[in-house]
VMD Tcl script that builds the backbone (N, CA, C; Angstrom):
set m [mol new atoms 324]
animate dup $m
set s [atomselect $m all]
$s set {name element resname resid chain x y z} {
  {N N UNK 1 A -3.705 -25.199 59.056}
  {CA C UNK 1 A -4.264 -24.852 57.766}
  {C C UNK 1 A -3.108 -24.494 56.837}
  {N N UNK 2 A -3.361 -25.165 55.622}
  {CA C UNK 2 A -1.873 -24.874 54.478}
  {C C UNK 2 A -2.662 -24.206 53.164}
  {N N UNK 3 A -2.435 -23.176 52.852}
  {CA C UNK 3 A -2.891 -21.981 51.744}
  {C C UNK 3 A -1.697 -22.269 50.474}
  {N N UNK 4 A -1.551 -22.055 48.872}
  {CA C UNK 4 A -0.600 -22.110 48.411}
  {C C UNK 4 A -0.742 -21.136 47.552}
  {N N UNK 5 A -0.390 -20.310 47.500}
  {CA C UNK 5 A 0.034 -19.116 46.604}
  {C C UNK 5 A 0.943 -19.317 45.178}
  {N N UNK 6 A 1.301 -18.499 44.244}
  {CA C UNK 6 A 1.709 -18.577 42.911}
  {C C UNK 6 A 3.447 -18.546 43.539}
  {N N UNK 7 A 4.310 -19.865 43.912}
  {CA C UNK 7 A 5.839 -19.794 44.413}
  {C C UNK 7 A 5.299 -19.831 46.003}
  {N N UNK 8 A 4.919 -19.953 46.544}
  {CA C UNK 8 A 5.009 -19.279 47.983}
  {C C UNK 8 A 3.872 -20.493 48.459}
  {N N UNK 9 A 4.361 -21.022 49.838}
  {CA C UNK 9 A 3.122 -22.077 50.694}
  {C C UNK 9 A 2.805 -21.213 52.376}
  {N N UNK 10 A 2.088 -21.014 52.219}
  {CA C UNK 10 A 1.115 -20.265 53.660}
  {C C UNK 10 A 1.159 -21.381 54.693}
  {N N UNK 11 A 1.398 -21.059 56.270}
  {CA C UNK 11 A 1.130 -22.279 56.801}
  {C C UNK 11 A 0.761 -21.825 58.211}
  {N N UNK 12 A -0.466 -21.576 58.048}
  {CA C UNK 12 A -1.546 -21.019 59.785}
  {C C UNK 12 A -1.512 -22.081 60.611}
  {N N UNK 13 A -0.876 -21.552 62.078}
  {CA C UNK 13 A -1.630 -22.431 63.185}
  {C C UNK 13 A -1.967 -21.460 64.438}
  {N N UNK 14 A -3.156 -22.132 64.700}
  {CA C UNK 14 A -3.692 -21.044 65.406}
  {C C UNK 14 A -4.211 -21.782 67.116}
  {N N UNK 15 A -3.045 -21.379 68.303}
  {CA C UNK 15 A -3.173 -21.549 69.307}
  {C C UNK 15 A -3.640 -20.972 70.492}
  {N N UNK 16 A -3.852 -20.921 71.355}
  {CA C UNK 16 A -4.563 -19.876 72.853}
  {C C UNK 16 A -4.558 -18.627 72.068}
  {N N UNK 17 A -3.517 -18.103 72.302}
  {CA C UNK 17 A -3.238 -16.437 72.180}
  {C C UNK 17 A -2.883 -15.796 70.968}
  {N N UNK 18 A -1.871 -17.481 70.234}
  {CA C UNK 18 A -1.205 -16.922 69.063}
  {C C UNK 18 A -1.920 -17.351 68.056}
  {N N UNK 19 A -1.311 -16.252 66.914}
  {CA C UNK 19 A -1.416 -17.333 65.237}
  {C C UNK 19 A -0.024 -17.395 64.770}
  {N N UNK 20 A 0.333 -18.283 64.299}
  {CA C UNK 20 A 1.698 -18.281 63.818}
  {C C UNK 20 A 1.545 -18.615 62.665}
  {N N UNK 21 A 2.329 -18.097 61.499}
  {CA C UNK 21 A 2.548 -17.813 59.989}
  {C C UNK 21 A 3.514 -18.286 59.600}
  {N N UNK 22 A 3.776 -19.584 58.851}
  {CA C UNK 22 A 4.804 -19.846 58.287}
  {C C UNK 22 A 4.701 -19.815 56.856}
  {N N UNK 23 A 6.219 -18.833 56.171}
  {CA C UNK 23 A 6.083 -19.154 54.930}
  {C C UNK 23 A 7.126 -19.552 54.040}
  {N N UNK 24 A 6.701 -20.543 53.249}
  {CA C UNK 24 A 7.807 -20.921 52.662}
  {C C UNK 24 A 8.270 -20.543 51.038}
  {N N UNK 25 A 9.472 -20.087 50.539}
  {CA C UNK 25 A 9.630 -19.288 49.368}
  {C C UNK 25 A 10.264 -19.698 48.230}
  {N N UNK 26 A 9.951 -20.513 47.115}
  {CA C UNK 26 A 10.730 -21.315 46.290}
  {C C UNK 26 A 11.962 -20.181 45.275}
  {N N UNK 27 A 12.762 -19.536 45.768}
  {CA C UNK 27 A 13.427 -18.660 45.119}
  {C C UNK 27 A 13.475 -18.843 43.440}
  {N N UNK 28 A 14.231 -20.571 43.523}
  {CA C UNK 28 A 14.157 -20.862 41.900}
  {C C UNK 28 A 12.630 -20.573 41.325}
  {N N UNK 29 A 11.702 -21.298 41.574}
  {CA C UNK 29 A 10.419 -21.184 40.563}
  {C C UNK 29 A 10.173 -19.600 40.534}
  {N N UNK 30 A 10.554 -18.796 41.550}
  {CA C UNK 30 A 10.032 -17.176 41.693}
  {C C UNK 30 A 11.204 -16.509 40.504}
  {N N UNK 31 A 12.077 -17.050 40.478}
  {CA C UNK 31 A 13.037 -16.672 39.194}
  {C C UNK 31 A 12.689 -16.521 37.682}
  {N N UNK 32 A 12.261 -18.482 38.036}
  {CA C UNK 32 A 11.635 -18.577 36.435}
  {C C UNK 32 A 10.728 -18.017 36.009}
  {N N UNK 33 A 9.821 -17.909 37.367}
  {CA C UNK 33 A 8.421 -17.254 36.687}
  {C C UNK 33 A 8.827 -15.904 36.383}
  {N N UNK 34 A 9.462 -14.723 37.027}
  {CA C UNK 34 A 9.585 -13.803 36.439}
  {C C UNK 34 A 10.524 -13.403 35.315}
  {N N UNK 35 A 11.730 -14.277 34.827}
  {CA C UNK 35 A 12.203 -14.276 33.976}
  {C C UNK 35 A 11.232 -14.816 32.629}
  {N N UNK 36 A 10.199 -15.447 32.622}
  {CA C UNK 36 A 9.077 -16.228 31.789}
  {C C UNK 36 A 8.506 -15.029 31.443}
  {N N UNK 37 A 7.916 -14.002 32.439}
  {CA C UNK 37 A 7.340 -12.667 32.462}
  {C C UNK 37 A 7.666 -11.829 31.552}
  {N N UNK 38 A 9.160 -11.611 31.778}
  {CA C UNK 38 A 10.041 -10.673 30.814}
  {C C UNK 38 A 9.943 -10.963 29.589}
  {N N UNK 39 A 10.541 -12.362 29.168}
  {CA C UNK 39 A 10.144 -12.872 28.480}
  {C C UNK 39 A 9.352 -12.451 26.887}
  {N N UNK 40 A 8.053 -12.660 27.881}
  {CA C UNK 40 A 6.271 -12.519 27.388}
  {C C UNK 40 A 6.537 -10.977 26.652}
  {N N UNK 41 A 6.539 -10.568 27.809}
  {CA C UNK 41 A 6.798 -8.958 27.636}
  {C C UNK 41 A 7.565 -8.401 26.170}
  {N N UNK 42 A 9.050 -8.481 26.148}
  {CA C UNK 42 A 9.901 -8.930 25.058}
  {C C UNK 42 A 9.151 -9.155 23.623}
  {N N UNK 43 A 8.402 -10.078 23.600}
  {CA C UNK 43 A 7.946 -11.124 22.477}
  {C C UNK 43 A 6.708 -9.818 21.983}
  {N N UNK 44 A 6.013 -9.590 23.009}
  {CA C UNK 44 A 4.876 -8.851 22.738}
  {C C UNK 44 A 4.816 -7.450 21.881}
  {N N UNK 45 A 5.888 -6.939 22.440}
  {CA C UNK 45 A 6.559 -5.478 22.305}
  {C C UNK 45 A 7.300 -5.517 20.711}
  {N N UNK 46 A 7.950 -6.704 20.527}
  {CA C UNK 46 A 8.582 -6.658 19.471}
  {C C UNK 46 A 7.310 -6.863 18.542}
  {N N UNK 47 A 5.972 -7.627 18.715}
  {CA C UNK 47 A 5.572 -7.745 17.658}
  {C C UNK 47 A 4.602 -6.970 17.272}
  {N N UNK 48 A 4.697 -5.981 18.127}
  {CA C UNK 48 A 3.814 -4.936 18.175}
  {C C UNK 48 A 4.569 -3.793 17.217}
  {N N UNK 49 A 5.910 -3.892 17.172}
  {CA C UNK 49 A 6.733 -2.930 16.713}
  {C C UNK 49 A 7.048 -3.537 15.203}
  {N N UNK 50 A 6.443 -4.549 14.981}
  {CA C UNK 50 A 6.668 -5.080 13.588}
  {C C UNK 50 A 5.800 -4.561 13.152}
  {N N UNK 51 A 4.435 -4.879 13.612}
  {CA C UNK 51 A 3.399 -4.176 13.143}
  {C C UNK 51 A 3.142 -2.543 12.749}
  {N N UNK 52 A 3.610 -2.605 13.806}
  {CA C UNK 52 A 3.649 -0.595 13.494}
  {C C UNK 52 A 4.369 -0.171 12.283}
  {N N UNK 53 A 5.687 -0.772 12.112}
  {CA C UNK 53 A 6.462 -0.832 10.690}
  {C C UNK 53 A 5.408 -1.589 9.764}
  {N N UNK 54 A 4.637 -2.713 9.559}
  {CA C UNK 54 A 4.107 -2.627 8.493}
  {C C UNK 54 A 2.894 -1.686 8.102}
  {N N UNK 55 A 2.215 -1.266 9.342}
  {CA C UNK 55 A 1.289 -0.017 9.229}
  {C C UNK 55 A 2.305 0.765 8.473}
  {N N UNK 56 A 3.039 1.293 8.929}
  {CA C UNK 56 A 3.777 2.727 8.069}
  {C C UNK 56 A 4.639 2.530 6.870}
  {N N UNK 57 A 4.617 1.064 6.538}
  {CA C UNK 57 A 5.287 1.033 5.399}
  {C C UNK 57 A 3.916 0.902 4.060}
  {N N UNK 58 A 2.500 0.505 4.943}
  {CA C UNK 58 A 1.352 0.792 3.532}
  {C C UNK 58 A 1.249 1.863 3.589}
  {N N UNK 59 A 1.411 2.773 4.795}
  {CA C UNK 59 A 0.634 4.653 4.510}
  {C C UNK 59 A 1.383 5.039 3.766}
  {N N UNK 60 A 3.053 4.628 3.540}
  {CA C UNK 60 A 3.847 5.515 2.451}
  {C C UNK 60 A 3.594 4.594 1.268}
  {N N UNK 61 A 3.432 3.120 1.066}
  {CA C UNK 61 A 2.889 2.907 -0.146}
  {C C UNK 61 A 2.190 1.658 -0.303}
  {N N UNK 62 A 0.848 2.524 -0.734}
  {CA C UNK 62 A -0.295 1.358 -0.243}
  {C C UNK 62 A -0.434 0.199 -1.380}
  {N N UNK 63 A 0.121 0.109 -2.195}
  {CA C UNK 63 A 0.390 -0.894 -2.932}
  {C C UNK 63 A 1.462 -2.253 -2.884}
  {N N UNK 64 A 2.303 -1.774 -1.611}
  {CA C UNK 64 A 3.006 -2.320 -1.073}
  {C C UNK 64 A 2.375 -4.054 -1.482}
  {N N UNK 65 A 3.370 -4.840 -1.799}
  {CA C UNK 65 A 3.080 -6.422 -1.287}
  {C C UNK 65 A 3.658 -7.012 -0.366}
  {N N UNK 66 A 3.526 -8.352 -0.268}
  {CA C UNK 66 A 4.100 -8.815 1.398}
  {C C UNK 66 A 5.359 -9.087 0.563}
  {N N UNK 67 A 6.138 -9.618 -0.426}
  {CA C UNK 67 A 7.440 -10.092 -0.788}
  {C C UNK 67 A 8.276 -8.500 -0.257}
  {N N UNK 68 A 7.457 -7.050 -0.864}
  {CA C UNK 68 A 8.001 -5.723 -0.673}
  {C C UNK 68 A 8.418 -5.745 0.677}
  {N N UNK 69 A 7.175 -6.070 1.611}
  {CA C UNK 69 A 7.378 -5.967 3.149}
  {C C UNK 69 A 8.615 -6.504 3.604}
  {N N UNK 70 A 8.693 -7.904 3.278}
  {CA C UNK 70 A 9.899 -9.207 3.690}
  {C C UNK 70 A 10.973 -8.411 3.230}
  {N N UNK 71 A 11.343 -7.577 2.308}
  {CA C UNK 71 A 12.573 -7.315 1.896}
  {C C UNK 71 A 12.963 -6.213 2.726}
  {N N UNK 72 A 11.316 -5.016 2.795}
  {CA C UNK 72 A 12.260 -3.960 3.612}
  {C C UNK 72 A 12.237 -4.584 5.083}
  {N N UNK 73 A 11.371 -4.953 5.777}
  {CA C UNK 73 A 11.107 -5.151 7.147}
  {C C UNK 73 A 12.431 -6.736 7.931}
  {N N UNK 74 A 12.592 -7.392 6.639}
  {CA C UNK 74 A 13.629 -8.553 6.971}
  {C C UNK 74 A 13.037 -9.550 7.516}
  {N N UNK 75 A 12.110 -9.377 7.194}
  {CA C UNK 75 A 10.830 -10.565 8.314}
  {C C UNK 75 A 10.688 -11.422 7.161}
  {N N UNK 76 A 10.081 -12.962 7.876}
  {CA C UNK 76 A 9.775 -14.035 7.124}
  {C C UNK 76 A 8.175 -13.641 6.160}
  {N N UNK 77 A 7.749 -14.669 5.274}
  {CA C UNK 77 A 6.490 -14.617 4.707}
  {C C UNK 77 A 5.235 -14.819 5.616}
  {N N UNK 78 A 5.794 -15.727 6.297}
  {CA C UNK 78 A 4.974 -16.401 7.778}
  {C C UNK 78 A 4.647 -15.146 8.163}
  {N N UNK 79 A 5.599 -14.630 8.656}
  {CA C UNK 79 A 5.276 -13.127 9.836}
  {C C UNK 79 A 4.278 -12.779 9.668}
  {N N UNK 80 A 4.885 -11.748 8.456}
  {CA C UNK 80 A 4.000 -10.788 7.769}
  {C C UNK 80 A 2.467 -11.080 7.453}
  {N N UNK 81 A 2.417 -12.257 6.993}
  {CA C UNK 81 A 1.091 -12.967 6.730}
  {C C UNK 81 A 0.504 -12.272 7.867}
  {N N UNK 82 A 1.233 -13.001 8.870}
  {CA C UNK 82 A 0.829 -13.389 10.254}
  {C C UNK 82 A 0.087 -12.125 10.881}
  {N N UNK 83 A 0.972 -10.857 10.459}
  {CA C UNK 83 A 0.966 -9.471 11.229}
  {C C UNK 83 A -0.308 -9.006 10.058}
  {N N UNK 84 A -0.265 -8.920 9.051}
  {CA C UNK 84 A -1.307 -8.668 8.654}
  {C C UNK 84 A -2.635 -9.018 8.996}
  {N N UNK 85 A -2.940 -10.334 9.139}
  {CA C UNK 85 A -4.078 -10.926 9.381}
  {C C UNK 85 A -4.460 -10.579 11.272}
  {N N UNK 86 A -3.837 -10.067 11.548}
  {CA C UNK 86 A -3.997 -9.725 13.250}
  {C C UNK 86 A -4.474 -8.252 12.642}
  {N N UNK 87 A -3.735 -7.231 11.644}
  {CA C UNK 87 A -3.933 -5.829 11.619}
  {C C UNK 87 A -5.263 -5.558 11.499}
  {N N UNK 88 A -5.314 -6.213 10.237}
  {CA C UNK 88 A -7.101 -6.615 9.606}
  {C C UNK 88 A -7.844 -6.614 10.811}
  {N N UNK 89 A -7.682 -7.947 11.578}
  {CA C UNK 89 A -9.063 -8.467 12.358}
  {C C UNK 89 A -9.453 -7.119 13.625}
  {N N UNK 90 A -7.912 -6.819 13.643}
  {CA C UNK 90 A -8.240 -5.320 14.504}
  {C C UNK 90 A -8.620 -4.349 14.231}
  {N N UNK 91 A -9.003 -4.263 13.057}
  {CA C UNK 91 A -9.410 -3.162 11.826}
  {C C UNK 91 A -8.715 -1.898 12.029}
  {N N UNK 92 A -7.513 -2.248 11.744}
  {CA C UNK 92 A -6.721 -1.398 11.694}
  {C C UNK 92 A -6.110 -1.085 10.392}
  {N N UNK 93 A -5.866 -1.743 9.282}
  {CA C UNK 93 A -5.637 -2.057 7.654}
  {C C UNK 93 A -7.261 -2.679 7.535}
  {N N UNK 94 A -7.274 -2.487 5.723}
  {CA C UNK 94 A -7.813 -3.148 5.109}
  {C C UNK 94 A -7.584 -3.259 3.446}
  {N N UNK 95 A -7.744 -4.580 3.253}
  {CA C UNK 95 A -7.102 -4.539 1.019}
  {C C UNK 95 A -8.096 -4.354 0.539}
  {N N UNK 96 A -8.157 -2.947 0.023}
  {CA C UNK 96 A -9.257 -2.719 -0.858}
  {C C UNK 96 A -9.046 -3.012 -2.449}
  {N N UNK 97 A -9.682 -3.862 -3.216}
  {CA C UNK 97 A -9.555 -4.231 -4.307}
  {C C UNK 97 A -9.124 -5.923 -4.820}
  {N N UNK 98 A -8.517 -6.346 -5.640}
  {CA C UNK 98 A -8.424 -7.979 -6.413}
  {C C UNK 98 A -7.288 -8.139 -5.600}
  {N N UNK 99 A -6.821 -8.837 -5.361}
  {CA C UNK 99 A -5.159 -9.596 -4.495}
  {C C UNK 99 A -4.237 -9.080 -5.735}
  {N N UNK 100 A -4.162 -8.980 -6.872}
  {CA C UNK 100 A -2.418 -8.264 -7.164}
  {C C UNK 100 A -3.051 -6.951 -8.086}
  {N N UNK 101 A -4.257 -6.395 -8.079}
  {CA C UNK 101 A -4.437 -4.755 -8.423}
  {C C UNK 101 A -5.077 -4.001 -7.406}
  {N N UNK 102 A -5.229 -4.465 -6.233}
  {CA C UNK 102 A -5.629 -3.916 -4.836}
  {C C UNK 102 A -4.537 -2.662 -4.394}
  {N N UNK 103 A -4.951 -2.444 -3.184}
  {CA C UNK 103 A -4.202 -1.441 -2.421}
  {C C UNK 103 A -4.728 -1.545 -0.777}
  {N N UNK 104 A -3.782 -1.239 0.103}
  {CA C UNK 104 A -3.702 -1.490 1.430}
  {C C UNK 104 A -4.540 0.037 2.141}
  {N N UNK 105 A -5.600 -0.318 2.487}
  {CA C UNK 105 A -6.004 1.167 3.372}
  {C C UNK 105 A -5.969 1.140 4.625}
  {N N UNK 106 A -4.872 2.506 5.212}
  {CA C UNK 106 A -5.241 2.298 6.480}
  {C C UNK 106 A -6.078 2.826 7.058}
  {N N UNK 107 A -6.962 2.639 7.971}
  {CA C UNK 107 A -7.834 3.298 8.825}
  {C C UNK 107 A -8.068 3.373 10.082}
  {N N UNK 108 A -7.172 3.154 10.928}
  {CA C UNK 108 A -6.417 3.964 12.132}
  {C C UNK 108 A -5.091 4.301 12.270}
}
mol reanalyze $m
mol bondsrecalc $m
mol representation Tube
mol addrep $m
């Protein structure tokens, strides 16, 4: 019987008395995958920490625009868009008012 695991192949045989276990261990793919991991991790953390900077850059001024953001935060237009529209759907911000006499509320 052959089992295959995430890097790793299982390999049961099962005689009179014994079972014997063979396993085999792809070191490289067990590399990549956890270097892929880190990775993930990395990517996630940072954009979580963008976010948090644009949360605290509307609580000190909620009139803030995204060109304001890009200049203090150094981030692209893309981003920010980007980080906003995730803040929103998490209802975490919201633009209360017209797109250029509005203001940014936060509410968590």
């Amino acid at each position: 019987m052959s089992q295959t695991c995430k890097n790793v192949e299982f390999v049961t045989l099962i005689e009179k008395d014994f079972i014997k276990v063979s396993i085999k261990y792809n070191r490289v793919l067990a590399h990549k995958a956890k270097e892929n991991e880190q990775e993930s991790k990395e990517k996630v953390s940072k954009s979580e920490g963008h976010m948090m900077n644009i949360v605290s850059e509307m609580r000190n001024n909620p009139n803030i625009t995204t060109f304001g953001l890009m200049n203090i935060l150094n981030l692209k237009k893309t981003s920010i868009q980007k980080y906003i529209r995730i803040l929103q759907e998490k209802g975490i911000i919201e633009h209360v008012g017209a797109t250029k006499n509005g203001y940014w509320k936060v509410i968590k």
